[in-house]
Biopython code that builds the backbone (N, CA, C, O; Angstrom):
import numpy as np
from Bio.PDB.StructureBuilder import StructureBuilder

atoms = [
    (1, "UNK", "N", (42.500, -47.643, 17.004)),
    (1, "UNK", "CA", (43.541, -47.195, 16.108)),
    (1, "UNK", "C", (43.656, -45.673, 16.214)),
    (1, "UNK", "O", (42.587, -45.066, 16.260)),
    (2, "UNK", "N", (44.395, -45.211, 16.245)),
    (2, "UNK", "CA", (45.300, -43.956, 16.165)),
    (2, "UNK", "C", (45.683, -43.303, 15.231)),
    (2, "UNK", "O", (46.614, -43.813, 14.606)),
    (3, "UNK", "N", (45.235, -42.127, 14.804)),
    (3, "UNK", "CA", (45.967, -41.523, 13.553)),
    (3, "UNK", "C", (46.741, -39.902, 13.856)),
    (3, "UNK", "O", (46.605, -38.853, 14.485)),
    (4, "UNK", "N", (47.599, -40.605, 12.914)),
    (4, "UNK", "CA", (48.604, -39.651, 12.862)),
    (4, "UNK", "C", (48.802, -38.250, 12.030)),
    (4, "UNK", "O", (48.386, -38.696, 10.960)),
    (5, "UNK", "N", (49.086, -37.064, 11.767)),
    (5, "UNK", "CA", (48.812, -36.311, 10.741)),
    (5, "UNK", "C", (50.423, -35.568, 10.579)),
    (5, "UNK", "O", (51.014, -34.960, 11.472)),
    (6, "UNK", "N", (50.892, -35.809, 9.239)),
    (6, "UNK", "CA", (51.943, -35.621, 9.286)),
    (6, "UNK", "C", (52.288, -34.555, 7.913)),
    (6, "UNK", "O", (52.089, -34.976, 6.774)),
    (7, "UNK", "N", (52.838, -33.100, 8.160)),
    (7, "UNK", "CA", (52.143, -32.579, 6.626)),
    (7, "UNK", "C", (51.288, -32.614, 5.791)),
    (7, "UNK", "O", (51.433, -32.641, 4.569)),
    (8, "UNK", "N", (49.936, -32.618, 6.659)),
    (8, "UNK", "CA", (49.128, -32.722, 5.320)),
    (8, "UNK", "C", (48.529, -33.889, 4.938)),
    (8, "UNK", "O", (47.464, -34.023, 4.337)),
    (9, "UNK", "N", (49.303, -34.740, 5.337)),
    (9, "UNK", "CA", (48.958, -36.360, 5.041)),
    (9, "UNK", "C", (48.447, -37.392, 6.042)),
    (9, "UNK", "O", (49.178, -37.458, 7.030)),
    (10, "UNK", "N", (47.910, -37.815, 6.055)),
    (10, "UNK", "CA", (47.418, -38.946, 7.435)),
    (10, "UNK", "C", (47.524, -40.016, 6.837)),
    (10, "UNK", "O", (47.019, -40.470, 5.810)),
    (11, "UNK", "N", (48.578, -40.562, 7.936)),
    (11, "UNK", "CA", (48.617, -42.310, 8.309)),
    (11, "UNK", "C", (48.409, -42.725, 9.526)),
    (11, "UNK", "O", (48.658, -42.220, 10.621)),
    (12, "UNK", "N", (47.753, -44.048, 9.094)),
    (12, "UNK", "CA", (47.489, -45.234, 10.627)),
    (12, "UNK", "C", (48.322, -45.205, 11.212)),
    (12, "UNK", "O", (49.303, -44.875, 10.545)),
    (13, "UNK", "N", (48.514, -45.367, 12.113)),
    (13, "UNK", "CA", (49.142, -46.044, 13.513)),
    (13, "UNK", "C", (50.001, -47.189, 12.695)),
    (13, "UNK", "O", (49.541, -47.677, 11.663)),
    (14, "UNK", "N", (50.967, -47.488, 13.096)),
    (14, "UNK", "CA", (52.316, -48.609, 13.174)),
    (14, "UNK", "C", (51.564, -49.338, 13.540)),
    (14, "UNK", "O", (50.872, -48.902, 14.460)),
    (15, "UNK", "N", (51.248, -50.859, 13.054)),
    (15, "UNK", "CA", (50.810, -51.647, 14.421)),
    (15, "UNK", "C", (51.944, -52.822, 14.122)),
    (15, "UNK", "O", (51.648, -53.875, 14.688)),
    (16, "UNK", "N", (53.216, -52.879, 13.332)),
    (16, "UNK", "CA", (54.104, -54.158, 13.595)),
    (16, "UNK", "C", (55.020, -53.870, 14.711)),
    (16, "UNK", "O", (56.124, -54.411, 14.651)),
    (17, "UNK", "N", (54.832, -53.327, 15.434)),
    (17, "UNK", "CA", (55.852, -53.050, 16.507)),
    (17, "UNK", "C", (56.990, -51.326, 16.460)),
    (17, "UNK", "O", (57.978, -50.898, 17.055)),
    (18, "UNK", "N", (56.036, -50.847, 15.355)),
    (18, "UNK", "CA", (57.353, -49.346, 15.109)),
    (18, "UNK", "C", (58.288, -49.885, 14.305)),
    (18, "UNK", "O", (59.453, -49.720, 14.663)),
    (19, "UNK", "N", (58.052, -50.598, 13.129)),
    (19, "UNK", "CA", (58.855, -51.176, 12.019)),
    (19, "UNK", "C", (58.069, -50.397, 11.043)),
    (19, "UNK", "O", (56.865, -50.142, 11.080)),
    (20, "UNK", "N", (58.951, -50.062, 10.164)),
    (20, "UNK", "CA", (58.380, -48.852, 9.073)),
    (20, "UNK", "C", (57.792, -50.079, 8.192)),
    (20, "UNK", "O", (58.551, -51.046, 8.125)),
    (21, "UNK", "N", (56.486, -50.197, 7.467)),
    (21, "UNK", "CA", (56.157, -50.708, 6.273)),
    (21, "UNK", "C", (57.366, -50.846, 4.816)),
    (21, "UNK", "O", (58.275, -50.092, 4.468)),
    (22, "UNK", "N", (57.016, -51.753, 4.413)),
    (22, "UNK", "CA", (57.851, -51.725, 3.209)),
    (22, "UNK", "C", (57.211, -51.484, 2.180)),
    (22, "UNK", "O", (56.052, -51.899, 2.163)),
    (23, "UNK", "N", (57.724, -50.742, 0.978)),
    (23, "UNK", "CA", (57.056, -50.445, -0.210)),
    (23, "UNK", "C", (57.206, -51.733, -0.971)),
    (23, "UNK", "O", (58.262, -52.355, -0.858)),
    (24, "UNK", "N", (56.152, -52.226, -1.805)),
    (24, "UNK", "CA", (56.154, -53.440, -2.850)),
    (24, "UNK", "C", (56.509, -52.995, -4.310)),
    (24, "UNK", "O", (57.303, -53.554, -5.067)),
    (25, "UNK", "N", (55.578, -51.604, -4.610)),
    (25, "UNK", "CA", (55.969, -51.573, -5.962)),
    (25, "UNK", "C", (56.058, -49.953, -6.019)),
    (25, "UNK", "O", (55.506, -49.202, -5.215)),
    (26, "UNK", "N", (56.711, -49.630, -6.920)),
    (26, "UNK", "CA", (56.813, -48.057, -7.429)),
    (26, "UNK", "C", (55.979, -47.472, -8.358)),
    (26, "UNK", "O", (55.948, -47.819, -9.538)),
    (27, "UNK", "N", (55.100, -46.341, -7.733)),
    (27, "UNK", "CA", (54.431, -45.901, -8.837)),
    (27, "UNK", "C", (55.020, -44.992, -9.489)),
    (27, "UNK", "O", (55.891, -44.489, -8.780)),
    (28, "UNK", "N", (54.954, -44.406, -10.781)),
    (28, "UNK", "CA", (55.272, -43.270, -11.814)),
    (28, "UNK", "C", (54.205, -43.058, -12.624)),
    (28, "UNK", "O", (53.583, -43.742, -13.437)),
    (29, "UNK", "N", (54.138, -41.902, -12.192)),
    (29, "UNK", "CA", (52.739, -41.061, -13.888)),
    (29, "UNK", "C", (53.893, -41.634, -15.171)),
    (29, "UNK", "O", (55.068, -41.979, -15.301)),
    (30, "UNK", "N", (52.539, -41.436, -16.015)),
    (30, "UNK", "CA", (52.879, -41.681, -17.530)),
    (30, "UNK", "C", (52.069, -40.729, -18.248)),
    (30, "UNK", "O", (50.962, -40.536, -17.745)),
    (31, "UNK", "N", (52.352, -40.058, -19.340)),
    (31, "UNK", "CA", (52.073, -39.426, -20.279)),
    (31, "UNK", "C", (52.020, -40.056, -21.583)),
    (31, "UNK", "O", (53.186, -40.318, -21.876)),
    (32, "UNK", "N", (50.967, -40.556, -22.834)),
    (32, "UNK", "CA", (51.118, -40.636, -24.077)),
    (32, "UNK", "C", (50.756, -39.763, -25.028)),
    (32, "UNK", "O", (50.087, -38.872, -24.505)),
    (33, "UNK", "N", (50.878, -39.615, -26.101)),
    (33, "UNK", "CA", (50.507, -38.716, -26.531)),
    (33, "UNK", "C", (50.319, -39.279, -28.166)),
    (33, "UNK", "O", (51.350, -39.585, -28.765)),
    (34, "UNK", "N", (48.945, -39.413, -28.894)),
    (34, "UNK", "CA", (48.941, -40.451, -29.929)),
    (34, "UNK", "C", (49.137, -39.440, -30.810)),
    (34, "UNK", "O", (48.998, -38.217, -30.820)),
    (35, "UNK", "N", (49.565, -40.448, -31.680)),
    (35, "UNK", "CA", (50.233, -39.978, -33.480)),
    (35, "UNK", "C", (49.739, -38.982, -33.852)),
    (35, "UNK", "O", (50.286, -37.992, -34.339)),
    (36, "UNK", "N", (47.833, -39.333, -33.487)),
    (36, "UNK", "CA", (47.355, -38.073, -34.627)),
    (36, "UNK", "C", (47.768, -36.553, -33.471)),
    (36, "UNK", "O", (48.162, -35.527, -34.027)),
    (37, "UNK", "N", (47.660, -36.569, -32.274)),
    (37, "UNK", "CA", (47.801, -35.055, -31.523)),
    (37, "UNK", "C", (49.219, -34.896, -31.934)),
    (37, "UNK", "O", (49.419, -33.698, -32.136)),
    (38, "UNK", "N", (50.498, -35.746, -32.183)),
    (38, "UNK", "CA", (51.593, -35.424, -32.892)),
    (38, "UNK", "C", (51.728, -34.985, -34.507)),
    (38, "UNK", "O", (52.474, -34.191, -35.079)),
    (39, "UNK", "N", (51.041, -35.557, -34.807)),
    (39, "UNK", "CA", (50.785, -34.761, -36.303)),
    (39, "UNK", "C", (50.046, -33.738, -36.191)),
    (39, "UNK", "O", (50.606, -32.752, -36.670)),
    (40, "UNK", "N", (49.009, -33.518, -35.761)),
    (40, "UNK", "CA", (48.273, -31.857, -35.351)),
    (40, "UNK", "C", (49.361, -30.804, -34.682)),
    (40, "UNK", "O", (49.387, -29.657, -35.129)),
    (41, "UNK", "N", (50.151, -31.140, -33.745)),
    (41, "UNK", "CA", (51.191, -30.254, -33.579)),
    (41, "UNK", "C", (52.095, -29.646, -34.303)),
    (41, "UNK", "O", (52.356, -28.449, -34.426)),
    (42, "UNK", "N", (52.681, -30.863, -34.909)),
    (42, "UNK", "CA", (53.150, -30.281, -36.181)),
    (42, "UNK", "C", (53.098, -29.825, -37.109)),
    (42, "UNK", "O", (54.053, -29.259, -37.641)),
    (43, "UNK", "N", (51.608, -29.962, -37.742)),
    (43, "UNK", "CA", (50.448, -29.022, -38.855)),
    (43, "UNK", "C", (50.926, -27.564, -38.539)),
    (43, "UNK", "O", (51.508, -26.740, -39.245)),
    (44, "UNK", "N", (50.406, -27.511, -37.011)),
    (44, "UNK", "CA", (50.081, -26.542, -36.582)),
    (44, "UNK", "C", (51.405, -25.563, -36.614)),
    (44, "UNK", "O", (51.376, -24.486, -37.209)),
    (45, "UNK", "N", (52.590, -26.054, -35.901)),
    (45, "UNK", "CA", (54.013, -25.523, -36.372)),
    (45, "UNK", "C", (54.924, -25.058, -37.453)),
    (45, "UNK", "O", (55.811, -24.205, -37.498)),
    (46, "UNK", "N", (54.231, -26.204, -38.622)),
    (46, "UNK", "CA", (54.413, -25.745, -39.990)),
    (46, "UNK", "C", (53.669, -24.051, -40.567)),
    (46, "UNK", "O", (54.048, -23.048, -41.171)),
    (47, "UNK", "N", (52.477, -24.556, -39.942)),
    (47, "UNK", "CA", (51.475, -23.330, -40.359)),
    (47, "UNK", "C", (52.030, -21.940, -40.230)),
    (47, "UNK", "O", (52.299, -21.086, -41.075)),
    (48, "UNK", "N", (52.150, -21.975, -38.541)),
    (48, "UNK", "CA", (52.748, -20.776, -37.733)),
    (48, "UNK", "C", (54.138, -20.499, -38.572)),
    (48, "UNK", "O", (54.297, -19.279, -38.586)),
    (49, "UNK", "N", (54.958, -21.006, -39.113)),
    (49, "UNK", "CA", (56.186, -20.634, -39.624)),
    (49, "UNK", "C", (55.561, -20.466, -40.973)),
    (49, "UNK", "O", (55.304, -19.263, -40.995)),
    (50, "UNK", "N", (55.225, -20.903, -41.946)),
    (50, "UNK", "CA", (54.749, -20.153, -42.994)),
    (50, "UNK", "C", (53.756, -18.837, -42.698)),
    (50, "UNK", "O", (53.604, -18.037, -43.621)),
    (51, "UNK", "N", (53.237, -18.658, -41.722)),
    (51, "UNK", "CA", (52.571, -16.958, -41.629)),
    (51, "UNK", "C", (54.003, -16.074, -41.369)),
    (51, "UNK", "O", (54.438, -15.067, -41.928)),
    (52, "UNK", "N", (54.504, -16.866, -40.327)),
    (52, "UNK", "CA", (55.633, -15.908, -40.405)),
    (52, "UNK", "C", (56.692, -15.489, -41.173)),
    (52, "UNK", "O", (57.404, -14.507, -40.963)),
    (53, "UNK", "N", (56.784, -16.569, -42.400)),
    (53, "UNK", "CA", (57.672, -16.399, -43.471)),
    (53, "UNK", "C", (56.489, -15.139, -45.005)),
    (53, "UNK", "O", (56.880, -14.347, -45.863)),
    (54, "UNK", "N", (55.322, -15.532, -44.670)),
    (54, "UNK", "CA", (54.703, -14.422, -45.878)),
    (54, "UNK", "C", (54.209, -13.088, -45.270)),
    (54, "UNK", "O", (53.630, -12.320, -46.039)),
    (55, "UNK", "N", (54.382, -12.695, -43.875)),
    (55, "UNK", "CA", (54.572, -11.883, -42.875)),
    (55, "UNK", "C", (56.068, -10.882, -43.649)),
    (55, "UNK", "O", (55.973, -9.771, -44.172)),
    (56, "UNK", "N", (56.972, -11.471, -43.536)),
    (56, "UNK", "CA", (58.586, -11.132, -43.647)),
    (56, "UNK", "C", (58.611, -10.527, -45.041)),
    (56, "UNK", "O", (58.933, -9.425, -45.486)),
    (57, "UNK", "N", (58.097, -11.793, -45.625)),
    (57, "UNK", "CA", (58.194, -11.235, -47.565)),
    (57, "UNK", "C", (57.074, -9.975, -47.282)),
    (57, "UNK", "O", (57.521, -8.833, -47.391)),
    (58, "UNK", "N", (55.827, -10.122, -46.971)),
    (58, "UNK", "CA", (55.009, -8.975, -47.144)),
    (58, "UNK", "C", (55.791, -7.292, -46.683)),
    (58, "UNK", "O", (55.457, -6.211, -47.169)),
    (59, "UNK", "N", (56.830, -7.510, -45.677)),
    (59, "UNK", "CA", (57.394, -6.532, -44.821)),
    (59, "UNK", "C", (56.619, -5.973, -43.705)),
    (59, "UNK", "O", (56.805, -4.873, -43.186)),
    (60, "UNK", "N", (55.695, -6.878, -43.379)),
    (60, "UNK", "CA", (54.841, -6.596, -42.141)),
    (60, "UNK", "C", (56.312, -6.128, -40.738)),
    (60, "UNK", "O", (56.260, -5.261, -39.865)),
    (61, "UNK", "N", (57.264, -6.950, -41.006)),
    (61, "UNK", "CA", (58.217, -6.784, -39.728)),
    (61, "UNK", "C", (58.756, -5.799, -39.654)),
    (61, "UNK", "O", (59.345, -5.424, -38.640)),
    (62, "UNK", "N", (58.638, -4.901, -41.149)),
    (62, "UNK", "CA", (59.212, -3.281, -40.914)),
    (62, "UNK", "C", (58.755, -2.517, -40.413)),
    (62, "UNK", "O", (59.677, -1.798, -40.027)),
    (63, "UNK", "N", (57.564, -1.988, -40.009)),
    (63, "UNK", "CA", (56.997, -0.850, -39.922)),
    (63, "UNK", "C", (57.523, -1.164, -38.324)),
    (63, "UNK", "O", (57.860, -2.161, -37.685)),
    (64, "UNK", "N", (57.344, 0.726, -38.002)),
    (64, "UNK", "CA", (57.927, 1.136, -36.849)),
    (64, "UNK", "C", (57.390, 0.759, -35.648)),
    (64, "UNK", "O", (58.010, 0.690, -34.587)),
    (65, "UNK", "N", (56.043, 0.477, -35.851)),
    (65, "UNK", "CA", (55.191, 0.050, -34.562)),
    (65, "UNK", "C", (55.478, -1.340, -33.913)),
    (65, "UNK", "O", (55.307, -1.594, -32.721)),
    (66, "UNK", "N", (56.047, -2.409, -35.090)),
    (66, "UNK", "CA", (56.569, -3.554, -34.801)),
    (66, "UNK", "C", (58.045, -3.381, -33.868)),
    (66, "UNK", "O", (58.112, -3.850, -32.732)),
    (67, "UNK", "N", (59.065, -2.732, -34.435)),
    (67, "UNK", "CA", (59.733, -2.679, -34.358)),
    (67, "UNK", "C", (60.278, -2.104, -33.000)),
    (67, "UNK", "O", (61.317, -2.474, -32.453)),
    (68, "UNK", "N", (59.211, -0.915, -32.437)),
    (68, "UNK", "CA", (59.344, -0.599, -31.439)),
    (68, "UNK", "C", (59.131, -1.575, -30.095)),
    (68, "UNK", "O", (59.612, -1.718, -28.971)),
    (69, "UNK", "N", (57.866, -2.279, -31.137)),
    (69, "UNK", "CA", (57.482, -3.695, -29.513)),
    (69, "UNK", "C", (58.412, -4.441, -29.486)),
    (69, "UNK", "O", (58.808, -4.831, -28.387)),
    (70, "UNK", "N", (59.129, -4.922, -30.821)),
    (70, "UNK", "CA", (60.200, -5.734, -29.949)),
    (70, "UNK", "C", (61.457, -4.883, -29.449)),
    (70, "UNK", "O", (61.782, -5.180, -28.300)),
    (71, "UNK", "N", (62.124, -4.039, -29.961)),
    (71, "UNK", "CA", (62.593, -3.120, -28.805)),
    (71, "UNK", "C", (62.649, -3.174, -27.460)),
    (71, "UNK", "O", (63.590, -3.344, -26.685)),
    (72, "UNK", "N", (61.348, -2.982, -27.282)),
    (72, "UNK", "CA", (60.781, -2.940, -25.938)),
    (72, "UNK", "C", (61.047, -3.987, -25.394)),
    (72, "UNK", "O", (61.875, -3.882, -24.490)),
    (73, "UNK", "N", (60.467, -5.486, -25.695)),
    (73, "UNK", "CA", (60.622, -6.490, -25.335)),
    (73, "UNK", "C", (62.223, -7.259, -25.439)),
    (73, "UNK", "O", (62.376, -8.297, -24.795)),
    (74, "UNK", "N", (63.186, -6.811, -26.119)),
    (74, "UNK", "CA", (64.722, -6.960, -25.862)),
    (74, "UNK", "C", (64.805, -6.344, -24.648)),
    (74, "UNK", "O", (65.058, -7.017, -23.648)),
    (75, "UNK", "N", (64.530, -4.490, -24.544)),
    (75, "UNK", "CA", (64.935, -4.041, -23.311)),
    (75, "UNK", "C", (64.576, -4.756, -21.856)),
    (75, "UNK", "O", (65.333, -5.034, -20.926)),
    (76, "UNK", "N", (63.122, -4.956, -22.001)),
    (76, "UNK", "CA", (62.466, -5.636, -20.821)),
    (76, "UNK", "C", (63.613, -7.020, -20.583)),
    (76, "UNK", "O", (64.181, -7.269, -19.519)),
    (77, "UNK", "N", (63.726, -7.651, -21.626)),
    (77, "UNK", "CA", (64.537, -8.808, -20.962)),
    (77, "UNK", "C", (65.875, -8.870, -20.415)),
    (77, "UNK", "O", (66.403, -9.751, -19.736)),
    (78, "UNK", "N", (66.332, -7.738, -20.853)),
    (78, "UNK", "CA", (68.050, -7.338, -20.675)),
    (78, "UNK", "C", (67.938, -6.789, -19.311)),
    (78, "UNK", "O", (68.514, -7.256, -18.328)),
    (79, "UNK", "N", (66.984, -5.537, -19.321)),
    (79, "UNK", "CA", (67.093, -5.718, -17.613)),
    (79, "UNK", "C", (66.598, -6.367, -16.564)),
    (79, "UNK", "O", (66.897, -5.803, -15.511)),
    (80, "UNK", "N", (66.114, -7.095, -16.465)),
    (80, "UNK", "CA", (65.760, -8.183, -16.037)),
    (80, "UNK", "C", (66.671, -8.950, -15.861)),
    (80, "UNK", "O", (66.702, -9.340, -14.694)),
    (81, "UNK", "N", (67.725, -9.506, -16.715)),
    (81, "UNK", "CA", (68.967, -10.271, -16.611)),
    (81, "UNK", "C", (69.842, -9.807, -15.625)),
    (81, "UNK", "O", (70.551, -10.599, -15.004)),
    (82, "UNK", "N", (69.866, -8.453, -15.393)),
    (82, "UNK", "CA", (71.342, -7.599, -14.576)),
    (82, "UNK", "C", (70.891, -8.277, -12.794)),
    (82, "UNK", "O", (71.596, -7.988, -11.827)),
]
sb = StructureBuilder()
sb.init_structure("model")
sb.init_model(0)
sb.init_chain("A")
sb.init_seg("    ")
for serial, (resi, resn, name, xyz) in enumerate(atoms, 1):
    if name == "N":
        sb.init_residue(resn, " ", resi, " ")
    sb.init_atom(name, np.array(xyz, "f"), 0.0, 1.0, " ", f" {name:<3s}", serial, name[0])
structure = sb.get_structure()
């Protein structure tokens, strides 16, 4: 038997005569993801938006040092866009 190397990949030798094999079944990945890691995500999302809502009331988002980073980070993305 004979092998072949084709990108990276190695296959046998043809042996029905140079008739390509036929595929039987199709594979596909699957991903689940159970209830409770969906409810922990969302804990977790709730959370993050309430810091950021007693963040806002506190006026943490005023001071100048904030204000300058996102600045910065608008500019960075705008040029970047051109």
């Amino acid at each position: 038997m004979r092998i072949n190397e084709i990108s990276g990949k190695i296959f046998p030798q043809e042996e029905n005569g140079g008739k390509k094999a036929q595929r039987t079944e199709s594979k596909k990945d699957k991903i689940e993801i159970s209830s409770q890691a969906k409810e922990l995500c969302e804990l977790k999302r709730v959370e993050k938006i309430e810091s950021v809502r007693k963040k806002v009331e506190l006026g943490f988002y005023n001071s100048d040092d904030i204000i300058s980073k996102v600045a910065e980070k608008i500019y960075k993305i705008l040029k970047n866009d051109r």
